[in-house]
N, C-alpha and C positions, 0 to 999 in steps of 0.2 A: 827614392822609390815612389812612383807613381802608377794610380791606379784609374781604370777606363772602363766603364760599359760599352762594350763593343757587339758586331753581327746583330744576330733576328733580334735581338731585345730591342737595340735601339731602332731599325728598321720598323720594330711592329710600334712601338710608339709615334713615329710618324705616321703611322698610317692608322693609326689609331684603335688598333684593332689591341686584344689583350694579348701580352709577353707569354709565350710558353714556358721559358726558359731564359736566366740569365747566364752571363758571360763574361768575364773580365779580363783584362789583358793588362799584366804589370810591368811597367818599363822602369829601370836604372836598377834591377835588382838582381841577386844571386841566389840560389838553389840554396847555398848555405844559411841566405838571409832569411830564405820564404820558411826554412825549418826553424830556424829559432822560434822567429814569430807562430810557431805552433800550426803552420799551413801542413794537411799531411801530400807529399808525392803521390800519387798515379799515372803519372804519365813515363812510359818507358818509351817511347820514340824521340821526345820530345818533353822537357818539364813542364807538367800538369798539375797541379796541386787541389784541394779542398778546402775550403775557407774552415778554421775549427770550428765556428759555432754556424753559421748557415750551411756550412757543406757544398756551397757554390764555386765554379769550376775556376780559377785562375793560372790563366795560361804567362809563361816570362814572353815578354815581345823576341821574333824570332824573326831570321829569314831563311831560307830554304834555296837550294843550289840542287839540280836535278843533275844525279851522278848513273842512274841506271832504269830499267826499263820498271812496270807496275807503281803501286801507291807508295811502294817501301823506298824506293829508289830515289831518296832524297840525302842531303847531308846540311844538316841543320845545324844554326849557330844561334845560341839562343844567350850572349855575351848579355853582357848589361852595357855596352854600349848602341843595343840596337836601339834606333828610334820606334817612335810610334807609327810616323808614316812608313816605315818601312815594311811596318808590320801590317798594315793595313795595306800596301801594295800586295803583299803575296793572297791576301785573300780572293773568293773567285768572282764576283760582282759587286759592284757599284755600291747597290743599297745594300750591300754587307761587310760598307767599308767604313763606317761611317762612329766613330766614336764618342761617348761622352764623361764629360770626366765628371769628380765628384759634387762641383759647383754650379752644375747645371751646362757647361758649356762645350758646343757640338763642334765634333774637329774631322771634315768631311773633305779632304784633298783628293779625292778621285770624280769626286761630281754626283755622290748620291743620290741626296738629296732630290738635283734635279730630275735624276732618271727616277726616283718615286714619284715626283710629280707629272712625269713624263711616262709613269708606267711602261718601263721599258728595265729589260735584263742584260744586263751589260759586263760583258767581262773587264777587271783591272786593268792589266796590263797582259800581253802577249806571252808574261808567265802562266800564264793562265792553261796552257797547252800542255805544262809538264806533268799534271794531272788528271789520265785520264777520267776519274771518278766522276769530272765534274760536269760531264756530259750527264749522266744522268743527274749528278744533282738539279741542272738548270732546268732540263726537262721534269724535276718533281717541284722546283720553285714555279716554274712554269705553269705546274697543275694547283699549286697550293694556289697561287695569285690572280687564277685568270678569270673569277669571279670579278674580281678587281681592276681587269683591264690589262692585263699587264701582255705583255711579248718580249719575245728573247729578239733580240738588236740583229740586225742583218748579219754585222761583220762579226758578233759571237755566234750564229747558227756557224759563219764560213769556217769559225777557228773551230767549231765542234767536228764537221766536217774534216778540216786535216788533220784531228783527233783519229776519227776512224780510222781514214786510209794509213796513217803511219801503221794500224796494227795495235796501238797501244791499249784498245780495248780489252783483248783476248790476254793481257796478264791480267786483266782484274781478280780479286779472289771472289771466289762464288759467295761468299757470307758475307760481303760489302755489297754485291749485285745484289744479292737476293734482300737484303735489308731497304735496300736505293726501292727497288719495285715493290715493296711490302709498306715503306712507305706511301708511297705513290698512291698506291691503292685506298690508304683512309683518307688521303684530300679531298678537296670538292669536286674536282674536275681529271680522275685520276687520266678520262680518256686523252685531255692534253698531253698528259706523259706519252701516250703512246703515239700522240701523232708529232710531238720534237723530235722522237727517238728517231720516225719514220722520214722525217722530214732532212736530219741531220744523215742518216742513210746509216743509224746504230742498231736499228730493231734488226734487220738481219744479223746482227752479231749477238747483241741480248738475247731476242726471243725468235730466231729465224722463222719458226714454224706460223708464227703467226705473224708476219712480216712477207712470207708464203701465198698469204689468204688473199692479197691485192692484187686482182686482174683474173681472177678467178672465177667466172660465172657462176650463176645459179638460176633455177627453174623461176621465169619472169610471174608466173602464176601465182608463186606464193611468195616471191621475192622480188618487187616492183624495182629494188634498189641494185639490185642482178648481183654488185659485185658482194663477196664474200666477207673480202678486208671491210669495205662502208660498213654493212651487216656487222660485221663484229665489234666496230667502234659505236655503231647504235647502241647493239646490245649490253656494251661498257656502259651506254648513258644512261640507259633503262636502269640497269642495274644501279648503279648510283642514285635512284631518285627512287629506287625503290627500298634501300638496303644502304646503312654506312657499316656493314661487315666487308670488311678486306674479302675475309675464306668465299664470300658468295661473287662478291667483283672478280675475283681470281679465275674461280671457276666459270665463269660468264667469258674474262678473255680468252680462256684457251679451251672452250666446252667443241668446236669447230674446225679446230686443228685437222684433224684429217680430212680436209677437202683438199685441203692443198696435196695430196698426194694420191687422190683417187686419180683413175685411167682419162687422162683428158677424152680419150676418144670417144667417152661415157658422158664428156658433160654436156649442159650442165648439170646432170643427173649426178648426186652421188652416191648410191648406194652402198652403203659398209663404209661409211665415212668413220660412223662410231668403232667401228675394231682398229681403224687404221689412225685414229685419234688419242686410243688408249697405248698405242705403242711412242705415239712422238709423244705423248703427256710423260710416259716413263723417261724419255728423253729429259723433259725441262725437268724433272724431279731431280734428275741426279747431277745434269751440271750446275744448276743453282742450289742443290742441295734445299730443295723445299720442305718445309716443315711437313709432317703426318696429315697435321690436322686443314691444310691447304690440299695438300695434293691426293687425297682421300674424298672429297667433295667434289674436287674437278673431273677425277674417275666414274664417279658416280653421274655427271653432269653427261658428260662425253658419253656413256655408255647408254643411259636411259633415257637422255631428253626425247627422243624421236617416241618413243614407249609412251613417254608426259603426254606429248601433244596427240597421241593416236586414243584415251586411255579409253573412250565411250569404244573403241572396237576392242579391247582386250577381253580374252575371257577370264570369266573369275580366278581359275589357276595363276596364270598372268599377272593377274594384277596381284595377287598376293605374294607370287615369287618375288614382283616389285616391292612392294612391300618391306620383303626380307631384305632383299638384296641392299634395302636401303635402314637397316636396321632400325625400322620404326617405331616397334615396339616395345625396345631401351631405350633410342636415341629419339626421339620426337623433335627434338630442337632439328636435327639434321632432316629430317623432313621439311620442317620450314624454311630451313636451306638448299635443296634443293628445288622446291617450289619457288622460290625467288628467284632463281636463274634459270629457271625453264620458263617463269612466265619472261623475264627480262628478253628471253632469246624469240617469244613470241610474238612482244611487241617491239623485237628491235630491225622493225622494217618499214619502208618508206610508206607512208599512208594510215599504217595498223598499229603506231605507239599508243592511242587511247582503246584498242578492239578490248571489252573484256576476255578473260582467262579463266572458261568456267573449270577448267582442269581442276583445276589449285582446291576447289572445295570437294569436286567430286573424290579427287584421291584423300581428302583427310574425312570424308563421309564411310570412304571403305575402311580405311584404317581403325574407326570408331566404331563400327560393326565388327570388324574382325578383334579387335582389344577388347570388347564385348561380351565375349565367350569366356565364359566362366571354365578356363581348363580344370578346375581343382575337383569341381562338382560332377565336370564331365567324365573325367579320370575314376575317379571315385567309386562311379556306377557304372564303367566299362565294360562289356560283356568281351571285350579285347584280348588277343595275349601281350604281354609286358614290351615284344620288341615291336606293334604297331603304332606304340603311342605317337609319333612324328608323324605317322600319315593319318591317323586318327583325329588330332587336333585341328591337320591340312581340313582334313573333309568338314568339319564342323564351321572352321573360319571360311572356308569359299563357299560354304551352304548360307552362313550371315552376310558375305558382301552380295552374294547374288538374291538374296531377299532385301538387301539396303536398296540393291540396285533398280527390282522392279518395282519398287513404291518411290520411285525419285523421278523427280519430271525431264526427258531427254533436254540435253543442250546441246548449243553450235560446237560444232568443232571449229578449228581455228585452223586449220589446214597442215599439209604435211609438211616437212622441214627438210 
């Protein structure tokens, strides 16, 4: 029985950066053996264990023989006569092939090493295809790395490519997809993700709608960058440099969505892009099964951004219906989420990444005048009857933004969207 630090542990010690997470891989042993020794099981596809007093993952070295279509479709043999290199062939790149054992010494037969130092992402071997998962994986290694230099190797974009077209994407399970792009989303560079996906020709399959956006004009006046898809990968960058929340990056890729489906004969004008944005949002919510708390910000994003950037022409009503609409007056945090992805969408265009975004204070200026209003006091001394209190409270708070509003000095608007 032999034991290996293997994948990103050993990977991020080369590169020096700090280990997320460790990993070990035990070779010449049996499922019988790892339970004496007090390891407990978890792994039902495949033997997985738990180290008893660290709790660290030890996988039996294994190989894998591709018997049917999606991630399941494998038949594994996790003998105790597999080797170590064996084990390290079936993984899905280079620098996550790369072993060390307990003595310090590094057992690297695919050529890791080199490609870290080569900053390049390279699949093992041509087994590499029997899984389609790994399409997105490379393209989130992609985005975790590319601060670092790194690219995905010519001839793995190719193999990612006859990934797709087999079809093998479309068994993915939506709760391994939607994990794949949830990670993607806290790296540093999630918008990398989305341009291997695009590049490999998978973002039509993942996220079609916004795979949609590419070649899709828009009005040159307020969009020097014309196309839609550019625009939305700005607005991913924006949003990254302004925000490491996932929920606000999320809603930043798909806030757009319905241009791709407005009347071409209308462009590049899209008028009711937002109604026709919240119906394909409902779309990605349920094939990828998106969490609430994702796909409730992106709603809101898709539906009011246009509202955000207009908000010096709303009337008091207006702005307070927005207000509600955005539950600010329980939720405040979700205000500053959407504020982050409205201004991301504002500077995410060719020329206007530094334009200030006086929005952003103006609407938390109304918000603070309208939370203002002492309802308990007003209530209290209501000359009212009991069923007007809703429109009662209305008229008090749009009487305080509209007095916020004339003692505040006008700003620029930022133009329409």
């Amino acid at each position: 029985m032999r034991t290996y630090l293997v994948g990103g542990a050993v990977r991020d010690k080369l590169l020096g950066i700090p280990v997320r997470e460790r990993d070990w891989v035990v070779v010449g042993a049996t499922v019988e053996e790892m339970l004496r020794r007090k390891y407990v099981q978890v792994g039902k596809d495949f033997p997985v264990f738990l180290h008893p007093d660290t709790h660290e993952e030890y996988a039996l070295a294994r190989t894998e023989r591709k018997t049917g279509p999606g991630y399941k479709g494998f038949e594994v043999n996790a003998s105790p006569q597999v080797t170590l290199d064996e084990d390290l062939q079936r993984r899905d790149l280079t620098v996550n092939s790369i072993a060390l054992d307990e003595q310090g010494t590094l057992f690297d037969p695919y050529g890791g090493q080199a490609d870290i130092e080569a900053r390049v992402l390279r699949h093992v071997s041509p087994a590499f295809r029997e899984d389609p998962l790994r399409v997105l994986r490379v393209a989130r290694f992609a985005a975790r790395f590319a601060n670092f230099g790194f690219r995905v190797a010519d001839e793995t974009v190719l193999l990612m490519k006859k990934i797709v077209e087999s079809g093998e994407l479309e068994h993915l399970v939506a709760e391994r997809v939607w994990r794949e792009l949830e990670t993607a989303l806290k790296e540093q560079a999630p918008v990398v993700f989305v341009k291997v996906l695009r590049h490999c020709n998978a973002l039509k399959i993942i996220l079609p709608e916004v795979d949609n956006l590419f070649g899709v004009p828009q009005p040159e006046k307020y969009h020097p960058e014309i196309d839609t898809g550019v625009h939305t990968l700005m607005c991913v960058e924006q949003a990254t440099r302004l925000s490491d929340d996932p929920v606000v990056r999320y809603a930043t890729l798909i806030h757009d969505v319905g241009k791709g489906v407005t009347p071409e004969s209308k462009w590049p004008s899209h008028h009711g892009h937002e109604k026709f944005g919240l119906s394909l949002q409902k779309d990605i919510t349920t094939r990828l099964r998106v969490p609430n708390e994702y796909a409730q910000l992106a709603r809101l994003v898709c539906e009011y951004h246009t509202h955000m950037h207009r908000l010096r022409e709303l009337r008091p009503s207006t702005l307070l219906s927005l207000l509600e609409s955005l539950d600010g007056f329980r939720r405040p945090e979700r205000i500053q989420q959407f504020l982050l992805a409205c201004e991301a969408d504002a500077k995410g265009r060719t020329g206007l990444e530094q334009r200030p975004y006086p929005q952003k204070e103006m609407l938390m200026a109304a918000l603070r005048a309208a939370a203002a209003v002492d309802v308990g006091a007003l209530l209290k001394d209501r000359p009212k009857p009991e069923h007007d209190v809703k429109s009662f409270v209305r008229q008090k708070r749009m009487a305080a933004i509209q007095a916020q509003r004339g003692s505040a000095e006008p700003d620029a608007n930022t133009g329409e969207h």
